[in-house]
Every structure is written in C-alpha cells, then in structure tokens.
C-alpha positions in Angstrom: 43.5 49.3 -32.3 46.9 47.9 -32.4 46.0 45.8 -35.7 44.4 49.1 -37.4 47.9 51.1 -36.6 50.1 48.2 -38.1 47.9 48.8 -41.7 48.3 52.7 -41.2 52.2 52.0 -40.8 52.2 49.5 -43.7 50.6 51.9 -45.8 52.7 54.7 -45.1 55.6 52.7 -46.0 54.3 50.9 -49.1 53.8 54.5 -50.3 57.5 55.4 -49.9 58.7 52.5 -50.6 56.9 52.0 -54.2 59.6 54.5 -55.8 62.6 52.2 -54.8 60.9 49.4 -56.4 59.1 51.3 -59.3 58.5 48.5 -62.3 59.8 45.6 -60.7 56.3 42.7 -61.4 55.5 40.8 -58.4 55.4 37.0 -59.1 52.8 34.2 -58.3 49.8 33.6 -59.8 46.4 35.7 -59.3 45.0 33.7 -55.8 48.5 32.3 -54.2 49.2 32.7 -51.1 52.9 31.8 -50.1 53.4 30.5 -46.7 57.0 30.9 -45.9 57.5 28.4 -42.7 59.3 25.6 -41.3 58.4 22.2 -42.5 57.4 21.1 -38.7 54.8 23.8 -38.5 53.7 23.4 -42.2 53.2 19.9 -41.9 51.3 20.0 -38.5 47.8 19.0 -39.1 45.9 21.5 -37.0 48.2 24.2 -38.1 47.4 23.5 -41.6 43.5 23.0 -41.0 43.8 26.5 -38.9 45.5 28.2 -42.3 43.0 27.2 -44.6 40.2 28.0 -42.9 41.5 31.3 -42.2 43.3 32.2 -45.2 40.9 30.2 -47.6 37.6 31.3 -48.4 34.5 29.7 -50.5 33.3 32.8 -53.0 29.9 31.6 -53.2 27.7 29.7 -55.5 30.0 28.9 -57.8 30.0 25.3 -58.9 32.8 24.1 -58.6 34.4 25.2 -55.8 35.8 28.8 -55.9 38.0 29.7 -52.8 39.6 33.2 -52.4 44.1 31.9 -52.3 45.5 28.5 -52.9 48.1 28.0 -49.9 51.3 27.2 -51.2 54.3 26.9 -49.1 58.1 27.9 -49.1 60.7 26.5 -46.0 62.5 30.2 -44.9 65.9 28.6 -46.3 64.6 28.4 -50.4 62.7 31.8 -50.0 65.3 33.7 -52.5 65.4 34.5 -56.3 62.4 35.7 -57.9 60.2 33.8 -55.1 60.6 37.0 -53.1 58.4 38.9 -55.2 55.9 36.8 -55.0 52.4 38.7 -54.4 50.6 37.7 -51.2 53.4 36.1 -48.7 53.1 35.7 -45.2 55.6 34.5 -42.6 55.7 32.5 -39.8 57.9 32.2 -36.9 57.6 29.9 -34.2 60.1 30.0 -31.7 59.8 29.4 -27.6 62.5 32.4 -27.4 59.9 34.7 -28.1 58.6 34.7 -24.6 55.3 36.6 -25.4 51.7 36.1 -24.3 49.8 36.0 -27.4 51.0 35.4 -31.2 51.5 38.7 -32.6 50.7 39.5 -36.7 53.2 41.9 -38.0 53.4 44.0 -41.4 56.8 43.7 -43.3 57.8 46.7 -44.7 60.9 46.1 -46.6 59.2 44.6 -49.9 60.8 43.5 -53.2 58.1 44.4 -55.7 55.8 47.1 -56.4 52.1 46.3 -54.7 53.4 43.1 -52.9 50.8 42.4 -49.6 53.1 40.7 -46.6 52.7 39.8 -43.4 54.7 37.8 -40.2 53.0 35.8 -37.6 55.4 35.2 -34.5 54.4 33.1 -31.9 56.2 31.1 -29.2 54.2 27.2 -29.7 51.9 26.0 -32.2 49.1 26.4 -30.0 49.8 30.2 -29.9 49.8 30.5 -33.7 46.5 28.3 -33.9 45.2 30.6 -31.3 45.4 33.4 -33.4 44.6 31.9 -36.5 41.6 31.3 -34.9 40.9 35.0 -34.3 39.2 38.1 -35.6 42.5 39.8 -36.9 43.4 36.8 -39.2 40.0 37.3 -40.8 41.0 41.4 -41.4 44.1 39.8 -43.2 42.4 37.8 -45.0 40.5 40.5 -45.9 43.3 43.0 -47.1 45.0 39.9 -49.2 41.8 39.6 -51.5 41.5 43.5 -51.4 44.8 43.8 -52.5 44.6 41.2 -54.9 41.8 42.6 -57.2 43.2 46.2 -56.6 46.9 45.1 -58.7 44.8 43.9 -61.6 42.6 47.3 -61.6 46.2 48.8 -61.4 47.7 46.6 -64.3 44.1 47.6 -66.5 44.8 51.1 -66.2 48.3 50.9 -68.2 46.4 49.1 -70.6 44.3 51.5 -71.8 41.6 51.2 -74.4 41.0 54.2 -75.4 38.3 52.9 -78.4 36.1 50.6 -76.5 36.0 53.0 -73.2 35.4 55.8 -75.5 32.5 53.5 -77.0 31.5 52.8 -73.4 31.3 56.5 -71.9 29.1 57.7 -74.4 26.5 55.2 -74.4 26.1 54.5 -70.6 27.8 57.5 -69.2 30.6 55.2 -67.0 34.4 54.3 -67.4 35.9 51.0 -66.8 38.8 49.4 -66.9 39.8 46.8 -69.5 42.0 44.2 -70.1 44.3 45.2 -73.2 42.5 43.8 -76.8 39.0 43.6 -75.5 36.7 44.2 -78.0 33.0 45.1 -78.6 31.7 41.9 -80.4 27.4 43.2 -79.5 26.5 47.0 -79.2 22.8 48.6 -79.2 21.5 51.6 -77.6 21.3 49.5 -74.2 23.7 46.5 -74.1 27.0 46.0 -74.9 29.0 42.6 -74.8 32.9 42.8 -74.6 35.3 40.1 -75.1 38.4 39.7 -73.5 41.6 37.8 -75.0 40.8 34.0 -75.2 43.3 32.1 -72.5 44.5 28.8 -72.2 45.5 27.0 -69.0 46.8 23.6 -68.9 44.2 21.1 -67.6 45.2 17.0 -65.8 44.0 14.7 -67.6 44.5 12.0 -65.5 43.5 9.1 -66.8 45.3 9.1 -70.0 48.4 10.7 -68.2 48.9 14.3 -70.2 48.2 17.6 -70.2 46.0 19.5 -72.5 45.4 23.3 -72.9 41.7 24.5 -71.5 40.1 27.2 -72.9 38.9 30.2 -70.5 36.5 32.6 -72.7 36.0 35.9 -70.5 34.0 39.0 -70.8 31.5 41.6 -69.6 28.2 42.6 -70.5 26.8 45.8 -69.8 23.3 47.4 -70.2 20.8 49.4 -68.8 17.1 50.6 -68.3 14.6 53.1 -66.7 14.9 53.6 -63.2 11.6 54.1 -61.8 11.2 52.7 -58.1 13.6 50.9 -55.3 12.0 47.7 -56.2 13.4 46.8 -59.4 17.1 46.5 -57.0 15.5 43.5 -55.5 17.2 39.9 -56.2 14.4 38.7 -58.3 13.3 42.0 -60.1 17.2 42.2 -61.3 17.5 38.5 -62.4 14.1 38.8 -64.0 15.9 41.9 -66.5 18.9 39.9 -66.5 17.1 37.1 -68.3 15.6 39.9 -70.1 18.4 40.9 -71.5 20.4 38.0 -72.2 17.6 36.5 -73.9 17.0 39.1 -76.9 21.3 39.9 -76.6 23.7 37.2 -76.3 22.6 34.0 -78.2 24.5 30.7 -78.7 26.0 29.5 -82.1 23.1 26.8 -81.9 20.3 28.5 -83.3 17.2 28.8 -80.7 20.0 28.8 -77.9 20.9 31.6 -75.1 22.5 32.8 -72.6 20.2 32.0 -69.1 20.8 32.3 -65.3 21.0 28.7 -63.2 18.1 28.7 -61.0 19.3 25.2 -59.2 19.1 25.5 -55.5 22.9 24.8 -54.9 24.1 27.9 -57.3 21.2 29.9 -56.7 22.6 33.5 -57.5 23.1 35.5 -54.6 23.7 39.3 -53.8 25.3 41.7 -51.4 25.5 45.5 -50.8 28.9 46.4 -52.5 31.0 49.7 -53.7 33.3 50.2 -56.8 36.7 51.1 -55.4 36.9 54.4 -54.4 33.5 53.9 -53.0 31.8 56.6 -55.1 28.8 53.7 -56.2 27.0 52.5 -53.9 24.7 49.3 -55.5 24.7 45.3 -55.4 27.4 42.8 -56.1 25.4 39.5 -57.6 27.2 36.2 -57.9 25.8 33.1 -59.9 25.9 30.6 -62.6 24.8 30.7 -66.5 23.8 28.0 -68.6 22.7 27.9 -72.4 19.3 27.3 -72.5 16.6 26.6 -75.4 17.2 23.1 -76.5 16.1 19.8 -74.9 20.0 18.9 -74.6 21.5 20.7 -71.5 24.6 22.4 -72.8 27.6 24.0 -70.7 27.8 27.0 -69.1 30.4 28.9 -66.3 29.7 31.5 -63.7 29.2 35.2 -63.6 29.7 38.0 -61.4 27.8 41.4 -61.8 27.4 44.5 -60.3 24.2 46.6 -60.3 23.6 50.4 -59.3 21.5 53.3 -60.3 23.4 56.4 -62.3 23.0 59.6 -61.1 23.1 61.1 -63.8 20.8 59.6 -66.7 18.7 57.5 -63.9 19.3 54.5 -65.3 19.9 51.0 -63.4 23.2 49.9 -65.2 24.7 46.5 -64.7 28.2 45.3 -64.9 28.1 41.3 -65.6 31.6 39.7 -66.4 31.3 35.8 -67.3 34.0 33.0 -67.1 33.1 30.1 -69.4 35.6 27.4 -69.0 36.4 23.8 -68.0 35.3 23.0 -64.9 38.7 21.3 -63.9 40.2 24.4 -64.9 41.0 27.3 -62.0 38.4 30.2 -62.5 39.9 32.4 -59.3 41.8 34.2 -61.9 39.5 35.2 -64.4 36.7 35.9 -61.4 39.5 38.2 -59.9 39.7 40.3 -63.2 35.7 40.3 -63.8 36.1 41.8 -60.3 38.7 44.1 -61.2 36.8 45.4 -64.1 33.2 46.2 -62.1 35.1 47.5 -58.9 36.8 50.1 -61.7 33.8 51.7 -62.5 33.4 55.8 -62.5 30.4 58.0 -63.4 31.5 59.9 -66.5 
C-alpha cells in the first residue's frame, strides 16, 4: 500500500511540477538507466548482480540480446550539468545513520526536466539494499521505468504530427497512430500499408581493425487487415499464418523472388501476450519475433519485429500493427524497439 501512495504522490507532483519545467529535454539515451551512487556500493559485486537483475530485463526472442535499460553509473559528487536531466535516474544511499529496519524506495519530486522518472533507494548496509532489490517493489519500478520510457516517445510523436500519412491511415483502416516526423508511405492497397521511418545511423566497434563505422537502422511499420469472422483466427499460429500471408504478396526484397518471412527457429520462436494500447481503450495481442528474407537458397539477413493485433469495433476487421528494426546485429535495437512500441501502444479507433 505504501509503494502504491508514493506513485499517487509522484504523480500528483509531476503534474504540477511539469509547468516549471515546460520545454526543458530530458537527456540520456532511449534505455539508460543512471545509477547515481558511491563507488563502494557500485563496485560491490552482489550489489551490482542485485541491480541488473532487477533493473535489467530480457525482452524476449530477440536474437541478439534485447534487455529493457543499460545501467550506467554516476558517483553523487559529478551528478551536475546537463546529467541531471537525464531520463530514468535512481539514487542510492547507504548510510548506517539511517537506523531503519528495511531499505525504503522513495520518489523524488523535485525534477529538472519535463517527463523525467526518478527514484532514491536508502538503506542502512549493503545487505539491506540487496534485500530489497531482491523484492517485489523493485520489480513495480522496473515496471514504471519502461512504462515511462515508451510513454515520452508516444509524447515526442504527437508534436510531430503527420497530418498526410495519418490522414492516409484513418481512412483506410479506421485508426490513428502516432508517427515519427518524415515517415512515409512507400506500399499502400486497400488492406496493407508499409511506412518508413527516417533511416538512422549509430556508430558500431569494430574491433579488430580498431575504428568506428556508422550502422544503419532501417525502421518501420506495417499495417493491414482482414475479415473478422471467429475467436480463432487471434490464436498464435492462425495470426502468423496471415502474417506470412501478407508479407509474402506485400513486402518483397530488392532480390527478385525474395520476401519478407517470420523466423520459425526454436530460440526466436515469436511469442505473444494479452496487451492494451495506452489508454487501454484496445484490448488485443502484443507478438514479439524475428524476420528473415526468404526465397533464395542463400540465407540473407533479417532483424526483429514487434506487432500488435486486435479486432476493430467498428468495421470488424482484425488489424495489425507490425513495426520492424532491420539493423546490425552489434548495433543497440532497444531504441528503435522502444519507438515501434511507442507507435502501436498510440493507437485510437477513429
């Protein structure tokens, strides 16, 4: 109960306090979380085994490794300048002068940017701040972290409004999205459409010859839809089996003969969960997974997708929401993930 109050309190104040701090950008990139603490406890190994597997999640199948936040840490004497607007920050005081009986998790409220998430672990010993690490509550923060993380770039989508391709989008499947700014229809039918966001770069190691190079991250969302006729066609299988569908006749490769397909290996299998969009208006499935080109005797490349699928109450039609990152595998896909996120949790029956 006492956790639950500390968010109420938080919220109440983040809504007042959004005014003072109106326009100023937090800082960070999209899945950082900063750890502001003492080296001593930083460096501690079961203190830092306790924060990752608390504060660091797998988002499953991807292949490589997707986790939720990078950890990255700040000693409490260098945490000033533009490091205190940093996105996701939580704090951590260990001290034997605070003489209580459990490690307590706090809410700050003064922040220094607009949608900041922070939070301050006290605890008297090491062993009390594992012990709640440990714990139920650190999993709700966790929790509110990634929430809040997906919620900014939904936020930051909405100022960038494209008013052609969500016009283009309402009146075919009868929804609103948000997009990132210079998306662009590059396939539209009656029942598919494929959108393109603006091609990135990241830097990516390149270790053996000693330099860096820029990586390419090509980002985007497909949507389409078909009859509804009977709760089956929501199962896993029925909606990868129209997925395939779909990708087959709409999204081929350069290489004639080529497509689009879903990886069926048992280590990305695609998986799915009950989800909502944001203001929990949709109820449907969240599916997670990887894509590969198929249709030549050469494997070529591929990247990971995540979709959302639901039923519209309006024209009865099962509409999907499938946002692909194709990319480097040695480049970080938690920020493109978070804004194929963004864009399917921002959908809205027109």
């Amino acid at each position: 109960m006492r956790f639950v109050l500390f968010f109420s309190l938080f919220f109440i104040t983040m809504s007042c306090g959004s005014y003072e701090y109106e326009g100023i950008q937090v800082t960070g990139e999209i899945g950082e979380l900063l750890i502001v603490a003492e080296d001593d406890v930083w460096n501690t190994p079961k203190v830092r085994e306790a924060l990752e597997s608390a504060l660091t999640k797998v988002i499953k199948p991807y292949f490589p490794t997707v986790k939720t936040f990078k950890l990255v840490h700040r000693i409490p004497s260098t945490f000033r300048g533009g490091i205190k607007r940093h996105r996701n920050i939580l704090f951590i005081n260990v001290s034997p002068e605070l003489n209580k009986p459990q490690a307590e998790l706090n809410f700050i409220t003064d922040v220094w940017a607009d949608n900041q998430s922070i939070m301050k672990i006290n605890a008297r010993d090491k062993n009390q701040l594992i012990q709640l690490l440990k714990s139920k509550t650190i999993n709700q923060a966790h929790d509110y972290y990634e929430e809040r993380e997906w919620k900014r770039t939904i936020k930051i989508f909405r100022k960038e409004q494209n008013d052609y391709v969500q016009g283009k989008i309402k009146k075919t499947f009868g929804i609103d999205i948000q997009l990132p700014e210079e998306s662009r229809i590059v396939t539209s039918n009656k029942n598919f459409f494929r959108i393109e966001f603006p091609i990135k770069s990241r830097p990516i190691e390149f270790t053996n010859i000693g330099k860096q190079e820029a990586g390419i991250i090509q980002t985007g969302v497909m949507i389409y839809h078909y009859d509804y006729k009977e709760p089956g066609q929501l199962s896993l299988e029925n909606l990868l089996r129209a997925r395939d569908t779909m990708l087959y006749y709409n999204v081929p490769h350069e290489n004639e003969g080529e497509y689009m397909g879903t990886q069926y290996v048992k280590i990305v299998y695609p998986e799915m969960t009950s989800s909502t969009n944001e203001d929990n208006s949709i109820k449907g499935f969240e599916m997670r997974g990887m894509f590969q080109f198929l249709g030549s005797t050469i494997p070529k490349n591929g990247g990971a997708f995540w979709a959302f699928h639901f039923v519209h109450p309006g024209n009865k039609k099962v509409i999907c929401i499938s946002g692909y990152v194709d990319a480097s595998p040695v480049t970080s896909w938690i920020q493109p993930l978070r804004e194929i996120q963004a864009v399917w949790k921002s959908v809205k029956i027109v």
